[in-house]
C-alpha positions, 0 to 999 in steps of 0.5 A, a space after each residue: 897833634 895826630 897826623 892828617 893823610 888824606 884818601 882819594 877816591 871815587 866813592 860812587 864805586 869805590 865806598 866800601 873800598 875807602 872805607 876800609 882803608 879808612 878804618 886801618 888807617 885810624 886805627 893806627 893813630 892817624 887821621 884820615 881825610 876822605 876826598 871824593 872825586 866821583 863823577 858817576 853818582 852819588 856816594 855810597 860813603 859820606 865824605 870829608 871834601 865832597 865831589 860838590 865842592 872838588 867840581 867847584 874847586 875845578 870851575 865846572 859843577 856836579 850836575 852837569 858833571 854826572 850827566 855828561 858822557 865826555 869823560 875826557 871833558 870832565 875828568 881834568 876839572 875834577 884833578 884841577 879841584 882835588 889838586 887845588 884842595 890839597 895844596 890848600 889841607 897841605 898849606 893849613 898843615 892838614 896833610 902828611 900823606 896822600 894816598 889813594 887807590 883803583 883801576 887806570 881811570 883812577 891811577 891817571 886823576 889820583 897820580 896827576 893830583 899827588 902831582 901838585 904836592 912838594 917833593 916828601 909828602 908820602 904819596 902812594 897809589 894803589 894800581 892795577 898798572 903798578 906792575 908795568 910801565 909807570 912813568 906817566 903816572 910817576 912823572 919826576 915825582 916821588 909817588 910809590 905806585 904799588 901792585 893791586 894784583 886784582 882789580 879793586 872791586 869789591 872787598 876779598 882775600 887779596 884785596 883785603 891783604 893789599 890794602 892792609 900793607 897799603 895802610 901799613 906803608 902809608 902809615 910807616 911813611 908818615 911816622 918816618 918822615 916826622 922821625 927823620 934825624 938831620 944829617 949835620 944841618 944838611 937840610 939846611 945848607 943851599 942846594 945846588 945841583 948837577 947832572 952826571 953820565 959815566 964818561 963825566 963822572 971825574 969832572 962831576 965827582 971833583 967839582 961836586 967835592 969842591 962844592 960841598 966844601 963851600 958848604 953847599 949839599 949837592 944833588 947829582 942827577 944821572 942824564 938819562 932823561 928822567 933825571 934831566 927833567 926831575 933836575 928842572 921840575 926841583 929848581 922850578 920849585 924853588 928849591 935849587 939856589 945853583 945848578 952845575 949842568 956838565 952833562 947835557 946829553 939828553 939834548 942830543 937825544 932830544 934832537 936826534 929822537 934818541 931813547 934818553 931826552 929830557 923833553 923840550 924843556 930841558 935846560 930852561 928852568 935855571 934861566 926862568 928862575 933866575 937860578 945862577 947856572 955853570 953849562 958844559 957839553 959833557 957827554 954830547 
């Protein structure tokens, strides 16, 4: 059965674009399934999912959508419906990978929306932003932002080649994943996880050792703020059965405005889980 990736794009501006990739992508083998989350007009390429029904999906309508001026208004009804299209493809088994492609409006929707799918879905995002500061776009998720190098405007000698490697890794992604081997029934073995900082890093290293000889996999998280707030989103999915939080230093960022906070909400996702939890002062 051929592997579904799903493109997102605007394609009131961006058909020539999408259509491009589209072909590459196919001609590869895959399956592609074209998103549009236009706001601006009618599309100059026929989509899959229409900006209609991704407007619906979002609780707002099309119409009304096109004429108004508040982008800011409009743009979180559009990512509310894609997000909620794609959890559906990818529940039907009709997503494998998710890419997508554009200019700041465009990475700011299509990274939120990549944003509502699992940890392992490929998830790449074509950006002319990829070159500096990520992290609002990637969040703790596993999205690969790639540079654009030129602005995505129209077909030329650039965006001709970035676009191919685009296809490339996006299609290298998926095929990889449906390959990946198992490491000694690991992906099936409970999962708990830790957090680490340099001066825990014996406490951590030994109990992580005592752990996997129970026959748990462990996931060790470095404290650096992004760590701390990943470790919460992957046991807010569902996917953490015990969490050994010896390195809770990102509080005294958090509480002091240091460089390394793991935001408000750190040290919560175990207790609304009802996640079994062992808590220490590590590195404080």
């Amino acid at each position: 059965m051929p592997k579904h990736i799903v493109i997102l794009s605007s394609l009131d501006t961006k058909g020539q674009e999408a259509e491009f990739l589209k072909k590459l992508i196919e001609a590869r083998g895959f399956k592609t399934i074209l998103i549009d989350t236009s706001i601006g007009g009618e599309p100059t390429l026929q989509p899959d999912i229409s900006s209609e029904e991704i407007a619906r999906l979002g609780g707002g309508n099309i119409l009304d959508i096109r004429v108004s001026r508040n982008t800011g208004e409009v743009t979180p009804i559009m990512i509310k419906g894609a997000s909620v299209k794609v959890q559906e493809l990818l529940s039907k088994g009709l997503l494998d990978g998710i890419i997508s492609f554009g200019g700041a409006s465009n990475t700011t929707s299509a990274t939120s929306v990549m944003k509502a799918l699992p940890f392992g879905v490929p998830k790449l995002m074509v950006s002319t932003l990829a070159s500096g500061q990520v992290q609002p776009f990637v969040g703790v998720r596993d999205i690969l932002m790639m540079h654009s190098v030129v602005d995505i405007s129209g077909l030329n000698r650039i965006s001709r080649v970035v676009l191919t490697n685009a296809a490339a890794a996006m299609a290298g992604m998926v095929k990889g994943r449906r390959e990946l081997p198992q490491d000694e029934g690991s992906s099936t073995k409970p999962l708990v996880t830790a957090t680490m900082f340099g001066v825990t890093t014996p406490c951590v290293e030994m109990a992580r050792r005592q752990v996997e000889y129970a026959g748990y996999e462990v996931l060790v998280f470095h404290a650096t703020g992004v760590g701390g707030r990943t470790m919460e989103s992957f046991i807010l999915d569902g996917l953490v059965a015990g969490v050994l939080d010896l390195t809770t230093t990102e509080l005294a960022d958090e509480l002091v405005g240091g460089i390394l906070t793991a935001g408000k909400d750190r040290l919560t996702a175990a207790a609304l889980r009802g996640v079994p939890q062992v808590i220490s002062v590590g590195a404080l």
